[in-house]
C-alpha positions as CSV (number, residue, x, y, z in Angstrom):
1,X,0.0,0.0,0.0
2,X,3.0,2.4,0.5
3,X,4.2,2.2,-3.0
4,X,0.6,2.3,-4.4
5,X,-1.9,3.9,-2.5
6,X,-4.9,2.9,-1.6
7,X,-6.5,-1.1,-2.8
8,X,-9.7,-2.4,-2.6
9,X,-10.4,-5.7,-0.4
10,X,-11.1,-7.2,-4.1
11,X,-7.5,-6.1,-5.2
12,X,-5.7,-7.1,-2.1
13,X,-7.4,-10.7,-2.6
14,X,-6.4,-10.8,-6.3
15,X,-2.6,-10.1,-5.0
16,X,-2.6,-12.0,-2.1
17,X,-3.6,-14.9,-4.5
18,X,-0.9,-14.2,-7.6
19,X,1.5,-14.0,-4.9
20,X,0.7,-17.5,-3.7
21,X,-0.4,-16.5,-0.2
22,X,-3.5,-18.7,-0.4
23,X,-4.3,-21.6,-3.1
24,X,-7.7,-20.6,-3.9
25,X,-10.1,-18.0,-4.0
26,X,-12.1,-19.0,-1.0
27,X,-9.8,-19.4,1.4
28,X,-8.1,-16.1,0.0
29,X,-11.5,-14.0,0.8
30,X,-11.5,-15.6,4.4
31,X,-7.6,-15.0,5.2
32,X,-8.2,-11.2,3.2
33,X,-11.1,-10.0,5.5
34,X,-9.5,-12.1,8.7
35,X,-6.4,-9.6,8.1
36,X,-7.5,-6.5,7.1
37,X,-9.5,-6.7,10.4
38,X,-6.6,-7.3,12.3
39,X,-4.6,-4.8,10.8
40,X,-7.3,-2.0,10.8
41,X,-8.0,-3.2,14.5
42,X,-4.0,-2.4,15.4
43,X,-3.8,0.6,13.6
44,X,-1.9,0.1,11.0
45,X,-4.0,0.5,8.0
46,X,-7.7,2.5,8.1
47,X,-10.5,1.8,6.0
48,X,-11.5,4.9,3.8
49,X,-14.9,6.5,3.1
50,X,-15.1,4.7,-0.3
51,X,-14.4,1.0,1.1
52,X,-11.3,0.5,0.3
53,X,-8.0,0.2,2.3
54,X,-4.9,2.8,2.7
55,X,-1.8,2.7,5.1
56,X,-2.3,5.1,8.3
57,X,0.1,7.9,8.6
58,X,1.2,9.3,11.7
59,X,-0.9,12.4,11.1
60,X,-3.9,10.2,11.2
61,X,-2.6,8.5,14.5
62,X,-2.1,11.7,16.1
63,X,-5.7,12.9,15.5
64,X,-6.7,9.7,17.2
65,X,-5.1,10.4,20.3
């Protein structure tokens, strides 16, 4: 997401799978939404208006404090 901006769940689950993360596409949209959970959940990325998914910068942190 650094080098490119901001994906979609749907792009993120199309690269997980070309870089062989997960062998199919089920288990891929399971281990995709499990993560981004996770991840939103630590702070690490945020979810944006739109739906899709962008790193969190430490401007955005800060406001949350």
């Amino acid at each position: 997401m650094n080098a490119v901006g901001a994906l979609s769940r749907d792009d993120l689950r199309r690269l997980s799978l070309q870089e062989g993360y997960f062998t199919d596409a089920g288990s891929a949209d399971r281990g995709v939404h499990a993560t981004l959970l996770n991840v939103v959940k630590a702070g690490l990325i945020r979810q944006l208006p739109n739906g899709n998914f962008a790193p969190a910068t430490m401007l955005d942190l800060r406001r949350a404090m």
